[in-house]
C-alpha positions in Angstrom: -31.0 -21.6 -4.8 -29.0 -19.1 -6.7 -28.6 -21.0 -10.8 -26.1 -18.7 -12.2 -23.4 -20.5 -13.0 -20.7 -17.6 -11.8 -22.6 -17.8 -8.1 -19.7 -18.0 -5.6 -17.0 -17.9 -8.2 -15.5 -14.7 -7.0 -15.2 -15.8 -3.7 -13.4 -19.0 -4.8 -10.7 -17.3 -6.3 -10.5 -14.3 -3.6 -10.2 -17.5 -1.1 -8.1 -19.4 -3.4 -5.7 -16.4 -3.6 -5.7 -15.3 -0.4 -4.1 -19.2 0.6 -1.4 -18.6 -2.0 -0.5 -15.2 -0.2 -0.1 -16.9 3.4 1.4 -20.2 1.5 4.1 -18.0 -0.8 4.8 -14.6 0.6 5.3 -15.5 4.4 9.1 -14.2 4.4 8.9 -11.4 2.7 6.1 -10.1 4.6 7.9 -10.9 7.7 10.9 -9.1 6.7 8.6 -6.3 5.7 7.2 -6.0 9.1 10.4 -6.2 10.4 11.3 -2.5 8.3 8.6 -1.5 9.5 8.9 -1.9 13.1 12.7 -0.9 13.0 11.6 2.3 11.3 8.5 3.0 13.9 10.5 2.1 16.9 13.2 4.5 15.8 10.3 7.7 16.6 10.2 7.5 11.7 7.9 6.3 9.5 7.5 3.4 7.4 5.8 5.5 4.4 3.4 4.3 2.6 2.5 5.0 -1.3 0.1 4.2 -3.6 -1.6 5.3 -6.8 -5.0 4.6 -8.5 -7.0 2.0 -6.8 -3.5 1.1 -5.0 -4.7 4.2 -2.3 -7.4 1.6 -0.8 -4.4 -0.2 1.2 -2.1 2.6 2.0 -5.7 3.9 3.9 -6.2 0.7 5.3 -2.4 1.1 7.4 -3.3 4.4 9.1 -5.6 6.1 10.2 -8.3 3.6 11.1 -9.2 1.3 14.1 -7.1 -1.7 14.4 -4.1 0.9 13.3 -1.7 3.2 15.3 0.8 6.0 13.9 4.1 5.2 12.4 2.8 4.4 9.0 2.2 7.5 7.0 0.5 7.5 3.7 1.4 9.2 1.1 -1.2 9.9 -1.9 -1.8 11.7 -4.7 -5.7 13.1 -4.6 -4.9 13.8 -8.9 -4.0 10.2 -9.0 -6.2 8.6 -6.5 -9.4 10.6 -6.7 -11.4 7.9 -9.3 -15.6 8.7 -8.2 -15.6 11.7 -11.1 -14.9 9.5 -13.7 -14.7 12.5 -16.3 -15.2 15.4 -16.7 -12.4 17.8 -14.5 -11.0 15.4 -12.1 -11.9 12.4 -14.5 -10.2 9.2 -15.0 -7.7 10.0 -18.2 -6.1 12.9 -16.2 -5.7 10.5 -13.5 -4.1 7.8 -15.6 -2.2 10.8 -17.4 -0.5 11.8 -14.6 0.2 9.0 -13.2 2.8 8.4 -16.0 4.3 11.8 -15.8 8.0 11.7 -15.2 9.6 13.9 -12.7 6.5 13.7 -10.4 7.7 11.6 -7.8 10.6 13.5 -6.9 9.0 16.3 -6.6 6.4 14.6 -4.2 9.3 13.0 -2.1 11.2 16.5 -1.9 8.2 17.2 0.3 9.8 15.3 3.2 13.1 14.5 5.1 13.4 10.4 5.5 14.9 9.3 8.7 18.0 6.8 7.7 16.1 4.1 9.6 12.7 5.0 7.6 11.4 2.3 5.1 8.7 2.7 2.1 6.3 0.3 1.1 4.7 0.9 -2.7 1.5 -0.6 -3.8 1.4 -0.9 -7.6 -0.5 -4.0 -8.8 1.1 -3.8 -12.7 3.9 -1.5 -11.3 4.5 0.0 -14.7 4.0 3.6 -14.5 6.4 6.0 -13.7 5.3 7.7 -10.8 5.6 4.4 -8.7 8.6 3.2 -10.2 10.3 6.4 -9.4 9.3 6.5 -6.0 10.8 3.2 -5.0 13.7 4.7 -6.7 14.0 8.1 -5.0 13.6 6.5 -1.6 16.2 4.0 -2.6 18.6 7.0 -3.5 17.7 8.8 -0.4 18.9 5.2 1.4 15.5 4.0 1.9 14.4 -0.2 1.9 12.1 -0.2 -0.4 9.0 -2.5 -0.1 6.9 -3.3 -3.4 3.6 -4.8 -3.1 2.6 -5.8 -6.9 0.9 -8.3 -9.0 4.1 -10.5 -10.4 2.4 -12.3 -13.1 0.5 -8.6 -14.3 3.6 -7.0 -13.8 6.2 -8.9 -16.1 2.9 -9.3 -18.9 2.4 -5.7 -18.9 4.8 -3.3 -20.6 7.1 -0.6 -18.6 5.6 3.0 -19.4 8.9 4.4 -17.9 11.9 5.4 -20.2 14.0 2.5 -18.3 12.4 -0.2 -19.4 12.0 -1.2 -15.6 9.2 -2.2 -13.5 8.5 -1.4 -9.8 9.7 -4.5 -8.8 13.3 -3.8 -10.1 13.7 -1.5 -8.0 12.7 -2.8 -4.7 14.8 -4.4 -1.4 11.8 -6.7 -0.5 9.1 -7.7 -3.6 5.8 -9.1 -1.9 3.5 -10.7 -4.9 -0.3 -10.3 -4.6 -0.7 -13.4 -6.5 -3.6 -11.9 -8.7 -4.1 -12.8 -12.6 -2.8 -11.1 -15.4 -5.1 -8.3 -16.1 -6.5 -8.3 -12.2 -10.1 -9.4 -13.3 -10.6 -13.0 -12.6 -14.4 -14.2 -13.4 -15.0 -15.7 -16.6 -19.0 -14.8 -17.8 -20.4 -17.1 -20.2 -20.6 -15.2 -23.6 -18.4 -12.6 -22.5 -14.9 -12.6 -24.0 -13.5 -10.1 -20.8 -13.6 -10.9 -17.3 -15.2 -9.2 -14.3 -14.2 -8.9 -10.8 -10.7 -7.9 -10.0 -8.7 -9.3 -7.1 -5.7 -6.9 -6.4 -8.0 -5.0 -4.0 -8.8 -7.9 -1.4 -5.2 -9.2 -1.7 -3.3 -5.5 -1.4 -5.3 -5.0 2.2 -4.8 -8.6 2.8 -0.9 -7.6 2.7 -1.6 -4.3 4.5 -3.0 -5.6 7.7 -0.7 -8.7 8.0 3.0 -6.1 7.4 0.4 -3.9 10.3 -0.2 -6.9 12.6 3.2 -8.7 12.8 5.0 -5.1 12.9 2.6 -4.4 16.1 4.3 -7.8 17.8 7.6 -6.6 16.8 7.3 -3.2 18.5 5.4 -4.5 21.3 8.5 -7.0 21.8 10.4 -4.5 22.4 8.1 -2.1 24.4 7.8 0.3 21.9 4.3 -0.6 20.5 2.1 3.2 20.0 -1.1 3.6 20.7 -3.9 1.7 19.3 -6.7 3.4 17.1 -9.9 1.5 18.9 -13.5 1.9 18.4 -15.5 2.7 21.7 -17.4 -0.4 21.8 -14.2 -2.0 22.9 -12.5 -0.1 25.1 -15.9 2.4 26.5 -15.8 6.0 25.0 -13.4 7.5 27.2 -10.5 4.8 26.8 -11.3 5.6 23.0 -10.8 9.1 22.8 -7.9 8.8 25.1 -6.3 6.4 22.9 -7.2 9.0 19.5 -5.8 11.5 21.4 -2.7 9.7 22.2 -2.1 8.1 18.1 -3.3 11.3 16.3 -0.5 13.3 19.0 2.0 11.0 17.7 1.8 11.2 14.4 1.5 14.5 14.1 4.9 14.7 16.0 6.5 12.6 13.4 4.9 13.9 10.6 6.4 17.6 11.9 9.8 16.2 11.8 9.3 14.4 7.8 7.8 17.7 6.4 10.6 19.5 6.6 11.5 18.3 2.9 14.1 19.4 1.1 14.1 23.4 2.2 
């Protein structure tokens, strides 16, 4: 029998938020899917962004089994690439630029947004400027914006962009992960910090549920892509076929929405 007095505690709370999610955010994850599917069904993309840890669910939309094209993810490998730690590549240039003004435009002038595309942006504090300002460049290029962000971290934390505004001002549809202030929930007897962050388990949490109720939308309306599926289901052949069919696809729409600004 495990004595530490933290055993399970983790798992409590990931639980315990996890119910808040389903018991709170319903609606506006079902009008999030519901951008999502108008914007797949129309041959766009629902885009997807995220920065620091915030990658792990824009990864978890597409490309991976259980997922199919329509959602592209958009990431920053100087903001997202964390295993260095320091050195070149470390962590402060990371955090550095993800608070450089200016950046996100110049990201989004990479692309040209359908009018019925949609962007989803993963920020847990949603302070920094690179995400703030990408919600507000697809909003000026007449995109709904989607922000998926920790409310309670978000208003405790100060804005590190010149407008005093947080991700979530800028945003059509605000989804709260319902995670602490300061992401780390485990209190360690002795320790004056906690361990263990949940952002990460309630970001992919979001992720799959905008992914599955968008794939009931589309398949509603007979419009529903191919399905990224691992060979033990469907026999290696039906697999590949299926890989074939999704990567295809998106590299159709990703042709069109990299035509940027030129």
């Amino acid at each position: 029998m495990n004595s530490l007095q933290t055993a399970g505690r983790w798992l409590e709370l990931a639980k315990r938020t996890l119910d808040e999610i389903g018991a709170s955010q319903e609606g506006a994850i079902a009008d999030a899917a519901q951008l999502c599917a108008t914007a797949i069904a129309a041959g766009g993309f629902a885009h997807v962004f995220g920065s620091g840890h915030s990658r792990i669910p824009v990864e978890e939309m597409f490309p991976r089994y259980g997922s199919y094209p329509g959602f592209h993810p958009v990431v920053e490998l100087s903001m997202t690439f964390h295993t260095q730690i320091a050195g070149a590549n470390g962590q402060r240039q990371a955090m550095f630029i993800e608070r450089v003004e200016g950046l996100a435009d110049v990201i989004l002038s990479n692309f040209h947004f359908k009018p019925t595309d949609a962007m989803i942006v993963f920020s847990v504090s949603g302070a920094s400027a690179v995400p703030i300002e990408i919600a507000m460049g697809a909003q000026q290029r007449g995109l709904p914006v989607v922000a998926v962000t920790s409310l309670d971290h978000s208003n405790a934390s100060e804005s590190l962009h010149p407008s005093g505004t947080r991700l979530l001002d800028h945003a059509d549809i605000v989804i709260d992960l319902c995670t602490p202030v300061g992401d780390a929930a485990v209190a360690i007897p002795g320790l004056d910090t906690p361990v263990g962050p949940l952002s990460t388990i309630a970001a992919v949490t979001v992720a799959n549920e905008i992914k599955v109720q968008t794939a009931e939308l589309l398949q509603a309306q007979g419009k529903m892509p191919a399905v990224l599926t691992a060979s033990a289901v469907v026999g290696p052949e039906r697999s590949k076929t299926l890989f074939d069919i999704a990567y295809s696809d998106h590299a159709q729409r990703l042709a069109r929405a990299l035509a940027g600004d030129l």
